[in-house]
C-alpha positions in Angstrom: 196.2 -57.2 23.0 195.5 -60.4 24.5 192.8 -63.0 23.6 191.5 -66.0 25.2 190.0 -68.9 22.7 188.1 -72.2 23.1 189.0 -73.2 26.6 192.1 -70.6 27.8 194.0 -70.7 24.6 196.2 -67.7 24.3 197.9 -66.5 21.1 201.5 -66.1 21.4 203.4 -62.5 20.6 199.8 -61.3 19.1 200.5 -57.8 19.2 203.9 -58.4 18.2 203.3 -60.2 14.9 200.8 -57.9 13.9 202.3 -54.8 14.3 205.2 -57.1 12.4 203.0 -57.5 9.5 202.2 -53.9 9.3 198.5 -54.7 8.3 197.3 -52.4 5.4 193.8 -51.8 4.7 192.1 -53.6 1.9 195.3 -55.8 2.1 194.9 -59.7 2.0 196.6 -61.8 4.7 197.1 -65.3 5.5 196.9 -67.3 9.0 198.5 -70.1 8.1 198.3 -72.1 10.8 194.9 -70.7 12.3 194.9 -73.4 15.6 192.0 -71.8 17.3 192.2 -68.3 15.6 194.1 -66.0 18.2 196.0 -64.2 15.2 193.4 -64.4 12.4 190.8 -62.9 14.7 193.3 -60.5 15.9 193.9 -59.7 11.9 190.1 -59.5 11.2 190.1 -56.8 13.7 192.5 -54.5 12.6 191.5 -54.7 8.7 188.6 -52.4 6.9 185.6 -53.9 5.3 188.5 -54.2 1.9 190.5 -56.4 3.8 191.0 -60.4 3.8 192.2 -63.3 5.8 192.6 -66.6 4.6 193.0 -69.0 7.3 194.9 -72.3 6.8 195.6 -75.6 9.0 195.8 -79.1 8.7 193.6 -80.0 12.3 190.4 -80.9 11.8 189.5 -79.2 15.7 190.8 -76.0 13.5 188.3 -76.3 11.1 185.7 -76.4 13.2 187.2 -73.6 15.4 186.9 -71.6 11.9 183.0 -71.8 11.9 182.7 -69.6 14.5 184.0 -66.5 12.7 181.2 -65.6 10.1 182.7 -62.7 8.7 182.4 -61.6 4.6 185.9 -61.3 4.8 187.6 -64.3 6.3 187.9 -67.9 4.7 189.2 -70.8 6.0 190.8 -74.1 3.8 191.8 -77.0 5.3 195.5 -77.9 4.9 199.2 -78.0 5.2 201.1 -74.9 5.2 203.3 -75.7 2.5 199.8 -76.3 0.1 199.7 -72.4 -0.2 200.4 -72.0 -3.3 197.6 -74.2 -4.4 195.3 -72.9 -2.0 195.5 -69.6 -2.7 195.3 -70.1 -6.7 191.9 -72.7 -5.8 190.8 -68.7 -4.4 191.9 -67.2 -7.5 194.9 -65.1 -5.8 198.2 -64.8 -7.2 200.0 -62.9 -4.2 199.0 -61.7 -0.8 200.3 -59.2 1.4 201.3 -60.8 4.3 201.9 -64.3 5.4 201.9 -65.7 9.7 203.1 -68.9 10.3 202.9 -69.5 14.1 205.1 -72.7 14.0 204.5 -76.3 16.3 202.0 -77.7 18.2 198.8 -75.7 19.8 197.7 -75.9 23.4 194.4 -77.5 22.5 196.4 -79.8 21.1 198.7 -80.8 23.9 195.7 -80.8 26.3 194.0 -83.1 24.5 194.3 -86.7 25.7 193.0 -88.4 22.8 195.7 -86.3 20.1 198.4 -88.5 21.7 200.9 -85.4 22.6 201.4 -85.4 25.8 203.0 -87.8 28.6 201.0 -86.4 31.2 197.8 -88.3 30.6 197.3 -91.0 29.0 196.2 -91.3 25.2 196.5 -93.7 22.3 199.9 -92.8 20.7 198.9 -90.8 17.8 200.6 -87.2 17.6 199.3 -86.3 13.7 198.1 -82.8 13.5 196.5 -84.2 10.6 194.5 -87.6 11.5 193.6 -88.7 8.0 196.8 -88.2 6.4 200.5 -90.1 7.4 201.3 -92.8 10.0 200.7 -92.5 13.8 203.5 -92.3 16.4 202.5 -95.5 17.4 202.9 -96.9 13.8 206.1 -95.4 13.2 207.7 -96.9 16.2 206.3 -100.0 15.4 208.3 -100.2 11.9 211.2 -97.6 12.1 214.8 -99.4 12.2 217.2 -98.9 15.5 219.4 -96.3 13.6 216.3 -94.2 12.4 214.8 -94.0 16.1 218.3 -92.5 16.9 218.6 -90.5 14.5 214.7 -89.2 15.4 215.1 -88.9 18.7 218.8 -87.4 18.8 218.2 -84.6 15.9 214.9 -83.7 16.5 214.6 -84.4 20.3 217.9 -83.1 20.8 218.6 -86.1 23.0 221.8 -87.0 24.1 220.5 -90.0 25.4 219.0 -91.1 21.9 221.1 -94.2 21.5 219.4 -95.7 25.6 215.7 -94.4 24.7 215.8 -96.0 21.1 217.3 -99.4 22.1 214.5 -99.1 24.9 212.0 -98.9 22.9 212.9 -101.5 20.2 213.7 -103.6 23.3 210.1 -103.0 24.4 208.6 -103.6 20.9 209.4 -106.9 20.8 207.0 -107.7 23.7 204.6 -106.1 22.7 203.3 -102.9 20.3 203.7 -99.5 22.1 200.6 -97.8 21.9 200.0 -95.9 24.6 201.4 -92.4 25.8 202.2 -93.2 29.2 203.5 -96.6 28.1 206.0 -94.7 26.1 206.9 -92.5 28.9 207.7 -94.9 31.4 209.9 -96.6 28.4 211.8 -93.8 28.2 211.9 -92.9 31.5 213.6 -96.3 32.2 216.1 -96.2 29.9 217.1 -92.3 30.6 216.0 -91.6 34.3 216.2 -88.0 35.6 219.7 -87.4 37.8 221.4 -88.1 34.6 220.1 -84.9 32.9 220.8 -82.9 35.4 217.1 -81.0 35.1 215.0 -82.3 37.5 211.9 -80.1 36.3 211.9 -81.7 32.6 210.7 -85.0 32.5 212.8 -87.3 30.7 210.1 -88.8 27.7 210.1 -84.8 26.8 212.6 -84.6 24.4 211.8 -88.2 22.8 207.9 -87.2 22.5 208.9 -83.9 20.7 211.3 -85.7 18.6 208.4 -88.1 17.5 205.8 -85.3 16.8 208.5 -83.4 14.7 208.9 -86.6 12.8 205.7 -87.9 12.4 204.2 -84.6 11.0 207.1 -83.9 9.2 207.4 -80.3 11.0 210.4 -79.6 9.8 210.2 -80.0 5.7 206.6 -78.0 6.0 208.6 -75.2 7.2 211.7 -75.3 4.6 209.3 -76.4 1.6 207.0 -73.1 2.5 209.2 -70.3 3.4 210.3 -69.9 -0.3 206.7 -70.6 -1.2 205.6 -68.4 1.0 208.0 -65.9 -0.4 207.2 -66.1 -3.9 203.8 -65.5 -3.1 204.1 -62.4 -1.3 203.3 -58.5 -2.9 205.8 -56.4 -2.8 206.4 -54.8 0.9 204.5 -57.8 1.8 205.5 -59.3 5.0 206.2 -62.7 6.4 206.1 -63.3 10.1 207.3 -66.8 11.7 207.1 -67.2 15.3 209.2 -70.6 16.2 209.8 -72.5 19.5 212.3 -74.7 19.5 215.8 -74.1 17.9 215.4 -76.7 15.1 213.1 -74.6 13.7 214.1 -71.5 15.0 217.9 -72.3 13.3 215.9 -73.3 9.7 213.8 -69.5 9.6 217.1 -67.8 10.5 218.9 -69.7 7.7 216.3 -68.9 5.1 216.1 -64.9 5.9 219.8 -64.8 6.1 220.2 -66.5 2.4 216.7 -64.4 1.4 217.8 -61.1 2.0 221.6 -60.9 1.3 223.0 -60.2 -1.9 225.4 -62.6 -1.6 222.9 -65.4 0.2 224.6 -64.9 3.6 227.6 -66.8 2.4 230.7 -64.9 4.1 233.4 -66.4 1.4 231.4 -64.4 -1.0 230.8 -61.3 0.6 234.9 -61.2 1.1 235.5 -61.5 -2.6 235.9 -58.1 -4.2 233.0 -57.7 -6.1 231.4 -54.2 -5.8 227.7 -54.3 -3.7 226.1 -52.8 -6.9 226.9 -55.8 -9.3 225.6 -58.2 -7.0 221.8 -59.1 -7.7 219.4 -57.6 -5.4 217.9 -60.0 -2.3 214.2 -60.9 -2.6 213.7 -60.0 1.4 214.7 -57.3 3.6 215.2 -58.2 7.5 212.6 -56.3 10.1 214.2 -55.5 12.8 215.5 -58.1 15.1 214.4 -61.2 16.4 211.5 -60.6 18.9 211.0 -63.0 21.6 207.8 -62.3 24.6 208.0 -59.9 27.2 208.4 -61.4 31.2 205.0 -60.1 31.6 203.7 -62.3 28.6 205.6 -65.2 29.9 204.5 -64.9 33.1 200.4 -65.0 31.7 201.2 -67.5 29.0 204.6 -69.8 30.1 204.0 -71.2 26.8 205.6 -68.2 25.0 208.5 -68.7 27.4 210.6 -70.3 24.3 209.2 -68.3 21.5 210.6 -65.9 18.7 209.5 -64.0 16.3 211.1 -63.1 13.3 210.0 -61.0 10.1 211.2 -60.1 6.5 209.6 -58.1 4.0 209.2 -58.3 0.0 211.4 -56.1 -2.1 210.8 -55.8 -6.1 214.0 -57.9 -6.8 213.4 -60.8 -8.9 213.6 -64.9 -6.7 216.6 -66.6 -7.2 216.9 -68.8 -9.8 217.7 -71.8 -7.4 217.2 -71.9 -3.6 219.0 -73.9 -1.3 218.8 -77.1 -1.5 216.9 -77.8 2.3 214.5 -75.3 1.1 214.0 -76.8 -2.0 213.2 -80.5 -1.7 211.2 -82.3 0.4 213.3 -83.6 2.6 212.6 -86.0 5.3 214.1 -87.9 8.5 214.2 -91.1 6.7 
């Protein structure tokens, strides 16, 4: 199954995450981060005249993406993925039957000069997926301390050159505001260069610009606020698919099913203690099989999958902890 939406855009693992959420019909299902509508069309599709989407994202290009599909059965509400809970009760729904989250930033998105993602054009230095809501790029560089840029750039980049790109940008700062894509790239590409990385195909702003869209749209807390919201919301056999493309958030998904579906909340000192499987309180999740990640033949289409996985739990009857982990249960941010 392969779609092609508003200008080339191609859903990534489509047939995988739906067979994943083992659509029912009359069941209700949620895209919640719609992008151009790949999966929820995909979805729409597949279910009988009982069945539901409800489409969710924060971009306003989304929303009017959602327009196009006039269909009894589909809705679409602007917002962040983490706002489910109150979206779905605005629709009068108290669980659902299977949740999508198709994690980071959309190729629309990134082709778009004027969104501020990319270093191969020039754009004003923006980056929200959101525009009315949070600071720009531009306006977080402009305030954030030394240390903070580090810590940005080297935990959510993955940057081992954090400390050079941050002092060369608060270097540059005080010349002048840094508002510009390309004006950031060359910054950074200063300060790093390319021999020292060793990857000559990568340029060097890449890690630094992904670190600032993580940061600025707070990527990273939506996905550990709404897993166990996500959770909680789910029927039982519901489903919840997350496809991820980077390890940070890759790493946070993993975490959460493995705490979700063990007995003993995948710590190892506990399941070592002698206490028999049957007095331990039953998980909330069950895994689905292993992580899926695209085919060559998908890669070679869409190179965008390249990096992708896709990773799936489903609802049991057992009651939700009473407390979840505490970077799953606050919002917790880079600052």
């Amino acid at each position: 199954m392969q779609q092609r939406l508003d200008g080339g855009h191609v859903p990534v693992l489509l047939a995988e995450s739906l067979a994943g959420l083992a659509l029912r019909d009359g069941g209700v299902y949620v895209d919640a981060t719609f992008g151009r509508g790949g999966h929820a069309r995909a979805m729409l599709d597949v279910l009988d005249a009982r069945g539901r989407v409800i489409a969710i994202d924060r971009d306003p290009a989304a929303e009017a993406a959602a327009l196009a599909i006039v269909d009894a059965r589909f809705t679409f509400r602007r917002g962040w993925f983490s706002e489910l809970p109150d979206i779905l009760a605005a629709l009068g729904l108290r669980a659902v039957d299977g949740v999508l989250l198709d994690l980071g930033v959309s190729s629309p998105q990134l082709e778009d000069p004027a969104r501020g993602f990319t270093f191969r054009v020039d754009g004003p230095l923006d980056m929200r997926m959101d525009p009315s809501r949070g600071e720009t790029a531009a306006e977080f560089l402009a305030r954030a301390p030394v240390g903070e840029l580090t810590r940005v750039i080297r935990d959510y980049g993955e940057e081992r050159f954090a400390r050079a790109a941050a002092g060369a940008i608060a270097k540059a700062r005080d010349a002048g505001p840094i508002v510009s894509t390309r004006q950031l790239a060359a910054i950074v590409a200063q300060a790093i260069g390319t021999r020292t990385r060793g990857d000559w195909r990568q340029d060097p702003a890449a890690r630094t610009f992904q670190a600032l869209r993580i940061a600025v749209n707070r990527e990273l807390s939506e996905v550990s606020l709404a897993l166990p919201r996500v959770t909680a919301l789910l029927a039982t056999r519901g489903r919840v698919a997350v496809i991820s493309f980077h390890s940070l958030e890759d790493r946070l998904v993993k975490r959460f099913f493995a705490f979700a579906s063990k007995p003993y909340g995948g710590d190892p000192r506990i399941a070592r203690m002698p206490i028999a499987s049957s007095r331990l309180p039953r998980p909330p999740l069950a895994l689905v099989g292993r992580a899926v990640k695209p085919s060559a033949a998908e890669v070679a289409r869409n190179p965008r999958a390249r990096s992708a996985v896709l990773r799936i739990a489903e609802r049991t009857d057992a009651p939700l902890p009473a407390r979840w982990p505490d970077e799953f249960a606050v919002d917790a941010s880079h600052a």
